[in-house]
C-alpha positions in Angstrom: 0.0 -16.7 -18.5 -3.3 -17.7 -16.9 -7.0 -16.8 -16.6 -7.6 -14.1 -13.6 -8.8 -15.4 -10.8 -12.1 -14.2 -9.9 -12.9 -11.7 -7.3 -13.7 -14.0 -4.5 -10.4 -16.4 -5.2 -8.5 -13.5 -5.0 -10.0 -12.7 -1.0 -9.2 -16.3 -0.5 -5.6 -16.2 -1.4 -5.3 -12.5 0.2 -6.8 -13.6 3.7 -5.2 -16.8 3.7 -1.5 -15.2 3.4 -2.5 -12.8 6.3 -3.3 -9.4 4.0 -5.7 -7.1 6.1 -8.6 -6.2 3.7 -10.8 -3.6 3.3 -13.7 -3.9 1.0 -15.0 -0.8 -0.5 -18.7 -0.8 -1.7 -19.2 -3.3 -5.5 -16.0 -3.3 -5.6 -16.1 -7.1 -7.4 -18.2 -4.8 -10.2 -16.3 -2.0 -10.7 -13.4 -1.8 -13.4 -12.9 -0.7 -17.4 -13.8 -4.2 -19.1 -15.8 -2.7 -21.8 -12.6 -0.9 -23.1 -11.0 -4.4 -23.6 -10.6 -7.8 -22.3 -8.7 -8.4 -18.9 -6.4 -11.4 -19.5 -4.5 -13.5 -20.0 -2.5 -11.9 -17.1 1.3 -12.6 -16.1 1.6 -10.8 -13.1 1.7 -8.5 -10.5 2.5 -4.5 -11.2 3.4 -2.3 -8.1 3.1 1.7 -7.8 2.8 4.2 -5.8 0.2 7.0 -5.7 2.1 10.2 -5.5 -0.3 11.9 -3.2 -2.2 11.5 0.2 -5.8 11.7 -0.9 -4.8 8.4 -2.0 -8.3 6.1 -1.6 -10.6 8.3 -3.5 -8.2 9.1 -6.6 -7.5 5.4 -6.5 -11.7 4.5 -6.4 -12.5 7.5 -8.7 -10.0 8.5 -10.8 -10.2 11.6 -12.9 -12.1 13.1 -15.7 -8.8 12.6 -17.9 -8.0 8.7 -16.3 -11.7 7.3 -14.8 -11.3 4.6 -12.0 -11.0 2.5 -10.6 -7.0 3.0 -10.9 -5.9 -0.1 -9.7 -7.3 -3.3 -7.8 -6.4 -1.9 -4.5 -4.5 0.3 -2.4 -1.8 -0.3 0.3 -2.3 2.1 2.9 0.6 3.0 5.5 -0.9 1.4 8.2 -0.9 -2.5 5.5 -4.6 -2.2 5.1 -5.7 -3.6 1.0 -8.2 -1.3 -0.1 -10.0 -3.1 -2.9 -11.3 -0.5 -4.8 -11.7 -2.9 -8.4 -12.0 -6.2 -10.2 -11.0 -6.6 -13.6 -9.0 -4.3 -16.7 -8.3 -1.0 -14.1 -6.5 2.1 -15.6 -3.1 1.1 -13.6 -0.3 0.3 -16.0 -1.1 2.2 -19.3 1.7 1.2 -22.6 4.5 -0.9 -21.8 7.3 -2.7 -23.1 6.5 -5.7 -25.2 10.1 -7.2 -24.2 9.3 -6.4 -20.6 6.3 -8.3 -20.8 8.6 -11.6 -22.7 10.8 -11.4 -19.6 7.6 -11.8 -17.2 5.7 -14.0 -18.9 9.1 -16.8 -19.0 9.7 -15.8 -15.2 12.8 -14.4 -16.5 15.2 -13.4 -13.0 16.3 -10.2 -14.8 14.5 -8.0 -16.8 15.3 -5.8 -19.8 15.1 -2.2 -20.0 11.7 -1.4 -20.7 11.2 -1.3 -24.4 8.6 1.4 -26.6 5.4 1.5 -25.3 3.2 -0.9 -27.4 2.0 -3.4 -25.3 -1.3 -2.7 -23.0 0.0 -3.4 -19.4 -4.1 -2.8 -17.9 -5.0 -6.2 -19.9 -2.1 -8.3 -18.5 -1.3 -7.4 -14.8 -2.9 -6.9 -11.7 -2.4 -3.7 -10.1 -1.6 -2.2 -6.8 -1.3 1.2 -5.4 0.7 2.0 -2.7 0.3 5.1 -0.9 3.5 7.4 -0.5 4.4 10.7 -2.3 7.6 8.9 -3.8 9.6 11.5 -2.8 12.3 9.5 -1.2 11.4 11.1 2.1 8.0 9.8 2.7 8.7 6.2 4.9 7.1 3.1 3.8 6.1 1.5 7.1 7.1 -1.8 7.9 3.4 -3.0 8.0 3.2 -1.5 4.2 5.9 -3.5 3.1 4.4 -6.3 4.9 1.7 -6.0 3.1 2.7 -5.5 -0.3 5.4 -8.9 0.4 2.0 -10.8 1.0 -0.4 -9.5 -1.5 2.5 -10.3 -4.0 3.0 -13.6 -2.8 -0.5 -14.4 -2.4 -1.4 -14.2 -5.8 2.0 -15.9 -7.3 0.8 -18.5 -5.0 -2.8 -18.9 -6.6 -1.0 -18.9 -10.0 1.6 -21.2 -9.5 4.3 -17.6 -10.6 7.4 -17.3 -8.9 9.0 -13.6 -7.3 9.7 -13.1 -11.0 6.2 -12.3 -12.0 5.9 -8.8 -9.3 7.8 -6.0 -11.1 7.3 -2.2 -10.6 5.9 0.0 -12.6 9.1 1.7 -14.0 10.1 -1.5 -14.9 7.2 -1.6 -17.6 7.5 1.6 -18.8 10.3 4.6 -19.6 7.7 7.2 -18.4 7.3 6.0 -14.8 9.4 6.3 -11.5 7.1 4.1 -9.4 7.6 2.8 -6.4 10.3 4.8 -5.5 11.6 1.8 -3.6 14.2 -0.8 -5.1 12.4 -4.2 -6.6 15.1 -6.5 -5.6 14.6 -6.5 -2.0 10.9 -7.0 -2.2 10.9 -9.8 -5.0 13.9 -11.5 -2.9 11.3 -11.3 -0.1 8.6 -12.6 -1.7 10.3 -15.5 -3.2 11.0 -16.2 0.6 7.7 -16.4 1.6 6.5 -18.6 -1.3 9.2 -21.2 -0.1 7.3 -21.7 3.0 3.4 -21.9 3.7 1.0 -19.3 4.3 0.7 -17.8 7.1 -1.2 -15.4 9.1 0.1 -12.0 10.4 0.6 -12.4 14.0 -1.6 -11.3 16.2 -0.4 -8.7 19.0 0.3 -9.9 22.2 -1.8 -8.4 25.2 0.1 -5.2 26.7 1.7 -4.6 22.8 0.5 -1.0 23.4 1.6 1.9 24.7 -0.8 3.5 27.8 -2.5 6.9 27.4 0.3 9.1 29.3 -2.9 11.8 29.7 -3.3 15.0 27.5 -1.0 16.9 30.1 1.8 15.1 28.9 1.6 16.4 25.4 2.9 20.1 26.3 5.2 21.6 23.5 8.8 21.3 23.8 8.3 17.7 25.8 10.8 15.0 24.6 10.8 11.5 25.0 10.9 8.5 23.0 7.4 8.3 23.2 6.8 11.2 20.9 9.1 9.5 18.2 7.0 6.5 18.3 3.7 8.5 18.3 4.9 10.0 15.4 5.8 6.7 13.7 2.5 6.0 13.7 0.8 9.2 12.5 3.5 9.0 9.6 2.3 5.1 9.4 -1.8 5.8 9.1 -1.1 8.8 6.5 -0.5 11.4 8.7 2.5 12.7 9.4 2.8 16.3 8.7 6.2 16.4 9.0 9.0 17.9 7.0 12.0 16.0 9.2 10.9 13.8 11.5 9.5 12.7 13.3 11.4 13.4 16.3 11.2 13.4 20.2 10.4 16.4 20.8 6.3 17.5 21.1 6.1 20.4 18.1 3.5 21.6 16.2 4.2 19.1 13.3 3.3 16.7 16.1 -0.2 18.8 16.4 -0.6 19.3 13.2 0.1 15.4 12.6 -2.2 14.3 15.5 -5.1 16.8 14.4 -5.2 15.2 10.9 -5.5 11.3 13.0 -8.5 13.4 15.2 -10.0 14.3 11.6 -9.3 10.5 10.1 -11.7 9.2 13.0 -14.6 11.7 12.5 -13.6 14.4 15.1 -14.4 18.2 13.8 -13.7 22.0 15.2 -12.5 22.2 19.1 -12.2 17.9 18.9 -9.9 18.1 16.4 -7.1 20.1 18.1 -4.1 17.8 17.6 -4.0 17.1 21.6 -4.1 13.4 22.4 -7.0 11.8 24.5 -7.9 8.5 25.2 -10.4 7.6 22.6 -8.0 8.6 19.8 -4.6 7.3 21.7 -6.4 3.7 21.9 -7.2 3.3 18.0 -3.6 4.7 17.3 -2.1 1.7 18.8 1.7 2.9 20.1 4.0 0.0 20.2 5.0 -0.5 22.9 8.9 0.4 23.7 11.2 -2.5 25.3 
C-alpha cells in the first residue's frame, strides 16, 4: 500500500533502471481522476494490447473505454510510451482476494475472485504490444523492458516481485499477457536483489552493414534475412504468418514496406526494398 509516486519520480526510477522512454505530449496531465481517486496503489498490472495500432488506442481509447488506457505502452522494440498519469482505464473489476494476496506480497496468488474491487484505483498499468495470439514473439528487448519497468517501481516502493501480477490474474474475464508470470516475476525479483543498472550500450560494429538493395532479390536465403526479419517482427512489423525465415519473400516486402511507412516514407519510397537510410535505423545485430 503506498501513495503513487508522482509523474516525475516515476521517470526517475524508470531511467535510472535503464527503461528507454518515450514521452508523448501532457502525458503527466492526462488520465480519468475525476471518475475516482487513484490510490492507495499495490502494484504493478501487466497486459497486452491485442492489436498493432497499439499507441493510439493506448493514448485514445474508444468512445465505449476513453484513454488513456494505461500509463504506458511496451513497444517490441522496449521503448515505454507514457501515454498517462494517474486512475487510467487499464484494469476494470477485480478480485477483492486477488488484491489481499498483493497487498501482503503474498508469493502465490488465489484464483481471481467476483469482480468487485476497482483494479484502475489501485495498480499501475502497462500495455504491451502483441496480438496475444501465442504466435506473435515478444522480443527480448520487450521483455527487457517490462523486467525493468516492473522492477523499477517495486524499487521506488520498497514491493517485492510479488506486487507485478497479470491481468488474468485480477480478473476471470481476461487472458492477458499471453505469457506465463512466473518467469517474469522470478526475473524481476532478480534484478531487485542487485542495483540498478543501465541497459548496455552497443558496442561499435554491433550492426549489420547495408548488403545494397541488389541483395534483396526474391528467393535469396541467408541468415541475414532471418535476422532482418527479427527485427521487423521486433519494431511491430512483421507481416508474417510463419516466420520469419531465410528466405527473401514477399512477407519480407510486405514486412519491410510497413518499417519504410513507420519512418515517414510514402508511394514508390515505400516499396519494401531495403536502402541505406532505412537499413541504418533498423539496426541488424550483427551475426557472430
Amino acid at each position: 500500500m503506498a501513495t503513487p509516486l508522482t509523474a516525475d519520480a516515476l521517470v526517475r526510477a524508470l531511467r535510472a533502471e535503464g527503461v528507454a522512454l518515450a514521452e508523448h505530449g501532457a502525458w503527466r496531465s492526462r488520465n480519468r481522476n475525476h471518475k475516482g481517486l487513484w490510490g492507495p496503489v499495490h502494484g504493478v498490472m501487466l497486459h497486452h494490447t491485442a492489436g498493432t495500432d497499439s499507441l493510439r488506442l493506448c493514448r485514445d481509447g474508444t468512445a465505449a473505454l476513453p484513454g488513456p488506457l494505461c500509463t504506458g505502452l511496451v513497444s517490441k522494440d522496449g521503448t515505454v510510451h507514457l501515454v498517462g498519469y494517474g486512475r487510467t482505464n487499464h484494469a476494470g473489476a477485480g478480485s477483492a482476494a486477488v488484491l489481499d494476496a498483493v497487498r501482503a506480497e503474498r508469493s502465490a496468488l488465489p484464483p481471481p475472485g467476483p469482480d468487485t474491487v476497482d483494479g484502475n484505483a489501485r495498480f499501475y498499468g502497462f500495455e504491451i504490444e502483441n496480438l496475444g495470439t501465442g504466435r506473435d514473439p515478444y522480443p527480448a528487448a520487450q521483455l527487457d523492458a517490462v523486467e525493468r519497468l516492473s522492477a523499477a517501481i517495486c524499487r521506488a516502493h520498497g514491493w517485492t516481485a510479488a506486487s507485478v501480477i497479470a491481468h488474468k490474474e485480477w480478473t476471470r474475464r481476461k487472458i492477458d499477457p499471453s505469457f506465463p508470470m512466473a518467469p517474469m516475476r522470478a526475473r524481476v525479483a532478480a534484478r531487485l536483489r542487485a542495483a540498478p543498472a543501465p541497459r548496455p550500450e552497443p558496442r561499435p560494429g554491433a550492426y549489420e552493414p547495408f548488403p545494397g538493395a541488389a541483395f534483396f532479390v526474391p528467393g535469396r536465403r541467408s541468415e541475414l534475412i532471418t535476422a532482418v526479419g527479427e527485427r521487423l517482427v521486433a519494431e511491430g512489423c512483421g507481416r508474417y504468418a510463419v516466420g520469419p525465415g531465410p528466405v527473401w519473400g514477399r512477407a519480407d516486402i510486405r514486412s519491410y514496406a510497413a518499417w519504410q511507412r513507420r519512418l515517414g516514407y510514402t508511394g514508390a519510397a515505400a516499396d519494401g526494398v531495403p536502402g541505406r537510410a532505412s537499413w541504418d535505423r533498423l539496426r541488424v545485430p550483427r551475426r557472430r
